[in-house]
N, C-alpha and C positions, 0 to 999 in steps of 0.2 A: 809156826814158831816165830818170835820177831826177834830182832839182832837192833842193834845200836850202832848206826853210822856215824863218825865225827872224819870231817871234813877238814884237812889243814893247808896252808899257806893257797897253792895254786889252785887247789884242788878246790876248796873252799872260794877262791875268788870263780872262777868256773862255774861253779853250780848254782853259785849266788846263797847259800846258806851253811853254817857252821857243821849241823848235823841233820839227822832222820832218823826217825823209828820205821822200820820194815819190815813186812811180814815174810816171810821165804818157808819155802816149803821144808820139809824133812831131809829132803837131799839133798839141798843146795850143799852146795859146794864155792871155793875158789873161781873157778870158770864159770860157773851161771850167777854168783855173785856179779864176777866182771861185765857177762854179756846184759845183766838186766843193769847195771848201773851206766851202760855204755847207749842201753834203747831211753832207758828214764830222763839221761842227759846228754843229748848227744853232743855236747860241746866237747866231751872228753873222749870222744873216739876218734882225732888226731892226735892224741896222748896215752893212749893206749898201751903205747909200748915200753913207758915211763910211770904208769900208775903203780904205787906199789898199794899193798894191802897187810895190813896186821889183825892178825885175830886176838884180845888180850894179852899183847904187844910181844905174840910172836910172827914171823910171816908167814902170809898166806901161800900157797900154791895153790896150782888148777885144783889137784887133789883132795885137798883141807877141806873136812867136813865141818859145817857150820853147826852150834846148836843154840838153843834158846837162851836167850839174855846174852850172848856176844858181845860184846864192843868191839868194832871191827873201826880202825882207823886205818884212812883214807888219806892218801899224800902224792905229789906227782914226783917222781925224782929229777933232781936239775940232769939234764944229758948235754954231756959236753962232748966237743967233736974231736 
């Protein structure tokens, strides 16, 4: 199945592109979402902890089943100390 990435503010300067089409399996999920956008880019695996994710702009969890034609938006949250 493929999903629709869009990329914004940090997350977007990061990756170096606004968005992606990508293909994921049947099961992806929340968390294999996160771990293959973390191996594809590894600029964003010290933000890791601040990435949020929206599935057709609800949020993701580990849990959240992905399904075909998604639009999954992509953002790092500012973390203040």
């Amino acid at each position: 199945m493929q999903i629709r990435l869009i990329y914004h503010d940090k997350a977007r300067d990061l990756v170096g592109k606004s968005g992606d089409m990508l293909h994921v399996d049947e099961s992806a999920n929340g968390s294999s979402l996160l771990s293959r956008l973390a191996t594809a880019h590894p600029q964003l695996i010290s933000h890791l902890n601040a990435v949020r994710i929206l599935r057709n702009a609800h949020d993701v969890t580990a849990d959240t089943q992905l399904c075909d034609g998604d639009i999954v938006d992509v953002t790092i949250q500012h973390v203040t100390a």
